[in-house]
N, C-alpha and C positions, 0 to 999 in steps of 0.2 A: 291721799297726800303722796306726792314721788319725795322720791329720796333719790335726789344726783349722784350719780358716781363717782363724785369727787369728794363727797359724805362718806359713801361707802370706801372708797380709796385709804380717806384720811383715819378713820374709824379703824379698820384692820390694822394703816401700818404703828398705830396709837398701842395696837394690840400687842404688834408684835413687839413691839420695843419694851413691850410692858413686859413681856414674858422671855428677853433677853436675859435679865441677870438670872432668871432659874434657869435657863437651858445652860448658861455660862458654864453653872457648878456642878451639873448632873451627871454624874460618871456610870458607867457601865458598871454592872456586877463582876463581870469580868476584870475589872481595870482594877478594883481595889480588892479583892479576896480572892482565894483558891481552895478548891473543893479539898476538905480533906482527905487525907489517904490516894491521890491521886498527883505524884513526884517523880521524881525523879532516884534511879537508884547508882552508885558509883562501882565503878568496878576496877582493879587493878589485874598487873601483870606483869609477869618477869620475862624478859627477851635479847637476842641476840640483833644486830645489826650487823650488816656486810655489804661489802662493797666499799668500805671509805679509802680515800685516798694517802693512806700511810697515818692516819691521821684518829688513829684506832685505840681504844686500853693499850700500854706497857704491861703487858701481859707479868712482866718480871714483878709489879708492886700492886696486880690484880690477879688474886690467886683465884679469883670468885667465876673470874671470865675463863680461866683455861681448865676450869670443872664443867664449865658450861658448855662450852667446846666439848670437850671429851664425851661429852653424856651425848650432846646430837649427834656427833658421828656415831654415836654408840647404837644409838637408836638409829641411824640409813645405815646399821650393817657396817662399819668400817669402825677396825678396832686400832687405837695405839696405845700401843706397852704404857704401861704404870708410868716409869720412868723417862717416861720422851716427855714433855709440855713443847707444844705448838708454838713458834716463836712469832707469831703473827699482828700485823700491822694494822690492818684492816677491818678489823673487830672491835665493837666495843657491847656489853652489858648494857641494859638499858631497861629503866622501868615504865610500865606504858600505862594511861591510866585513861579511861571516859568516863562517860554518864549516858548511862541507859535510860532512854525519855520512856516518861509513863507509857501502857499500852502499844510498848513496841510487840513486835511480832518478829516469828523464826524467818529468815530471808533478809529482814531489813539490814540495811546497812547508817552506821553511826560513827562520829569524827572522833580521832584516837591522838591523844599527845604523849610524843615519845621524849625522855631526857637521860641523858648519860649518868651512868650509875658510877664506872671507875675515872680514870681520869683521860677520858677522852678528847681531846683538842676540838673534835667537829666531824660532826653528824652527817655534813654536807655529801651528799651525792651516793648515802648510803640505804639500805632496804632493809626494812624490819622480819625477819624470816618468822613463819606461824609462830601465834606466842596466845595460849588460852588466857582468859580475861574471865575474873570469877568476882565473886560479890562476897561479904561481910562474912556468909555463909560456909565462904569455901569451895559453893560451886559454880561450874563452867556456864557464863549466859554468854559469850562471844567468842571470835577468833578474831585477831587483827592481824594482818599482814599486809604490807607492801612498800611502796616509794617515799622518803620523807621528806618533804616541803620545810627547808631549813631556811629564815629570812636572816640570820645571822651570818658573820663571817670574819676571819682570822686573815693576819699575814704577817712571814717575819723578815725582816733583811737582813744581809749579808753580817750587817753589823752589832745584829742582837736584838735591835730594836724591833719592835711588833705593835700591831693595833687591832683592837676588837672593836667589831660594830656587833652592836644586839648581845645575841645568845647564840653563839655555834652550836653549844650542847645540846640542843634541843630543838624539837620538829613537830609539827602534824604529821599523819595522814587522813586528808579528806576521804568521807565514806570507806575508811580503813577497816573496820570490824566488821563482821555481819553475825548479825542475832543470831544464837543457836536456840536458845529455852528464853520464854515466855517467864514473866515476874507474875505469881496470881497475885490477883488485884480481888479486897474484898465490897468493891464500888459497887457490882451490881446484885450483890447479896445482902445490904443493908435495906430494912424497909424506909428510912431515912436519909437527908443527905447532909453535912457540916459542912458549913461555909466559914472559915477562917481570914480575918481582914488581914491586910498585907500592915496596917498601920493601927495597934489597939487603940480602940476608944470608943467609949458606952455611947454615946452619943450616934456617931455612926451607925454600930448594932443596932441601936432601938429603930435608927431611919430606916435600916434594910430590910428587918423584920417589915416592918411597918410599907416598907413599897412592897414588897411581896406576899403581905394578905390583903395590901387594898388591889391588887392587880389577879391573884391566882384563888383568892378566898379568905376566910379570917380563919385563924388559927392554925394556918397550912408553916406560919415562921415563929421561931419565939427565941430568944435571944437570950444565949448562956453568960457572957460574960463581955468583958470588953473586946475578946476578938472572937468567937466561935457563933454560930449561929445556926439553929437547926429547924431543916426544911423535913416536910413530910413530902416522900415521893413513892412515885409510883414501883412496884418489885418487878413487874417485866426490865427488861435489860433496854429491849428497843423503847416502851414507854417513857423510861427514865432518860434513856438519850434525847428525846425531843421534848421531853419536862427540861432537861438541863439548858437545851437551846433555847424556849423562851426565857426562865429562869435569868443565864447570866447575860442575858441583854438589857435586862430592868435599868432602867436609871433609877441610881440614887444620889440627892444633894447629900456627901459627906458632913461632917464636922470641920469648921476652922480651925486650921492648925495651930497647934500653943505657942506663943510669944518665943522669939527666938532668936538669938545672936550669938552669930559664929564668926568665931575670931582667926584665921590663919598668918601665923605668925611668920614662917616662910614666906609667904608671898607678901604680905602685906594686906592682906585682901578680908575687908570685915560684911560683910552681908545679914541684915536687919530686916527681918518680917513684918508683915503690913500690920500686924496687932501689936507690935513693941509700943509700948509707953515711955516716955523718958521724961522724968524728972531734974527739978535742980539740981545742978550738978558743976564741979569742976574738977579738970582733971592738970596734972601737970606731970610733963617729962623732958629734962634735961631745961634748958631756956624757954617752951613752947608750953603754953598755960590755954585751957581751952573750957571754958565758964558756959553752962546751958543756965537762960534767966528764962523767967516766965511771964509775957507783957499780954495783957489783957486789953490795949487798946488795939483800936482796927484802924490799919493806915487805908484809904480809900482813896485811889488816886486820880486826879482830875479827868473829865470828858474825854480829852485830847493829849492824853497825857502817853 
C-alpha cells in the first residue's frame, strides 16, 4: 500500500500542532531557577571625586570632605598644618557601590555607581580618584577608578531660578573597577547541586525533579520544598560544569500561575489573569453602577450575520 505525501504532509503537520501547546509552556531550567550558592556579592566604598566644575562639597558644612582631603595628600607626601582646611570647589565625597558577579576573576573589570555623599550640586565632568571596594567582610575585592558618565544636569539663572533634569549627583563608571581577590565559591566542592525556583511552588518542584530523572536517571532529582531542589552531581569541577550545561537546558512545563488581580490605583490600570473567576457581582462608585449577571443561554448568530 503507498501512502502519498500528502498523507505523510498532513499527518506530521497534525502532529506538530498537536505538540504546540506543550512546547508553548516549556521553559528552560535556566529561565525559572538559580543554582544555589552561585550570586552575586555587593561591595561598597568611600571616595573622593575631582575635577568638578565649581560645583563640588562646600567644604564649610562638609567637614567629612576636608578630612578626606587632608588624609590623601597625607598619603602623596604633601602635608597641610592642622589649622589650614582647603577651601576647595571642585571636590565632592562620594560613596561608590557594585556587585561582584559570581565567578568573577583577579583582572576582570565591573560597572561601579558613584553618588554624592555631602552636598554636591553635580557630579558632571568629574573623576573618581582610586577608592578600595570591600565586601560585608571588610575586605578589599576591587579598585574603582575613573571618568563618570553623569546623565543628569543643573542650571541656574541670573534670577534664582533653576532646573534639574535626572540626577546630577550621581554617575557610573563603565568597567570602572577591576577584581583584585576572587569570592571562594563552595559550588565545586558540594557532591550535590540545589536548584532554587525563581517563583515557589510544589507543583513546579515535583515537574523539575520529575524532567530531570526522566532525562539524566531516576533518583538523580528529588524535591525539598516548594522552591529548593536537589540534583546529585558529579565532584570533578570540569564534570559538573557540563552536567550543569545539559542540566539547565531541560525543559520544564511549570505550574499555572495563581488567580490574580492587580489593581494600580495611579494609573488607572487593572490587569486580570487568565485563571480569575468572577462571580456575581455589583459594584458602584459615585453615579456609575456596574452589575456582573450570569446568563446561561447561548446567543448563536445567524449564517450571514
Amino acid at each position: 500500500m503507498k501512502i502519498s505525501g500528502t498523507r505523510i504532509a498532513t499527518h506530521f503537520l497534525c502532529t506538530l500542532l498537536a505538540l504546540l501547546p506543550a512546547l508553548a509552556l516549556a521553559e528552560r531550567v535556566k529561565d525559572i531557577s538559580q543554582v544555589a550558592g552561585v550570586r552575586g556579592n555587593q561591595l561598597v566604598g568611600y571616595g573622593l571625586v575631582v575635577g568638578l566644575d565649581s560645583s563640588g562639597d562646600q567644604v564649610t558644612q562638609t567637614p567629612f570632605t576636608v578630612q578626606s582631603i587632608k588624609s590623601m595628600l597625607a598619603q602623596l607626601g604633601v602635608n597641610v598644618p592642622p589649622n589650614i582646611n582647603p577651601q576647595t570647589k571642585n571636590v565632592a565625597a562620594v560613596m561608590v557601590h557594585a556587585e561582584l558577579p559570581p565567578f568573577s576573576k583577579p583582572g576582570q573589570t565591573i560597572d561601579v555607581t558613584v553618588s554624592s555623599m555631602g552636598n554636591a550640586k553635580s557630579l558632571r565632568g568629574g573623576a573618581l580618584l582610586m577608592t578600595p571596594m570591600k565586601g560585608i567582610n571588610g575586605e578589599i575585592y576591587a579598585i574603582a577608578q575613573g571618568s563618570l558618565i553623569v546623565s543628569g544636569f543643573g542650571a541656574e539663572g541670573a534670577d534664582g531660578s533653576s532646573v534639574t533634569v535626572n540626577t546630577p549627583s550621581a554617575g557610573r563608571i563603565p568597567n570602572g573597577a577591576t577584581v583584585e581577590r576572587e569570592v571562594p565559591s563552595p559550588f565545586s566542592d558540594e557532591p550535590k547541586i540545589t536548584l532554587n525556583l525563581n517563583s515557589p511552588d510544589f507543583t513546579t518542584a515535583q515537574r523539575l525533579a520529575a524532567s530531570i530523572n526522566n532525562t539524566l536517571g531516576d533518583g538523580i532529582a528529588s524535591p525539598v520544598d516548594a522552591v529548593s531542589v536537589d540534583v546529585r552531581a558529579p565532584t570533578s569541577a570540569s564534570d559538573k560544569v557540563e552536567f550543569l550545561s545539559i542540566l539547565e537546558n531541560l525543559a520544564v512545563d511549570p505550574a499555572a500561575a495563581s488567580a490574580k488581580i492587580v489593581v494600580n490605583s495611579r494609573s488607572g490600570t487593572i490587569v486580570i489573569g487568565s485563571d480569575v473567576r468572577i462571580k456575581e457581582a455589583a459594584v458602584a462608585h459615585g453615579n456609575l453602577t456596574v452589575r456582573i449577571t450570569e446568563d446561561f443561554r447561548v446567543s448563536q448568530p445567524g449564517a450571514f450575520a
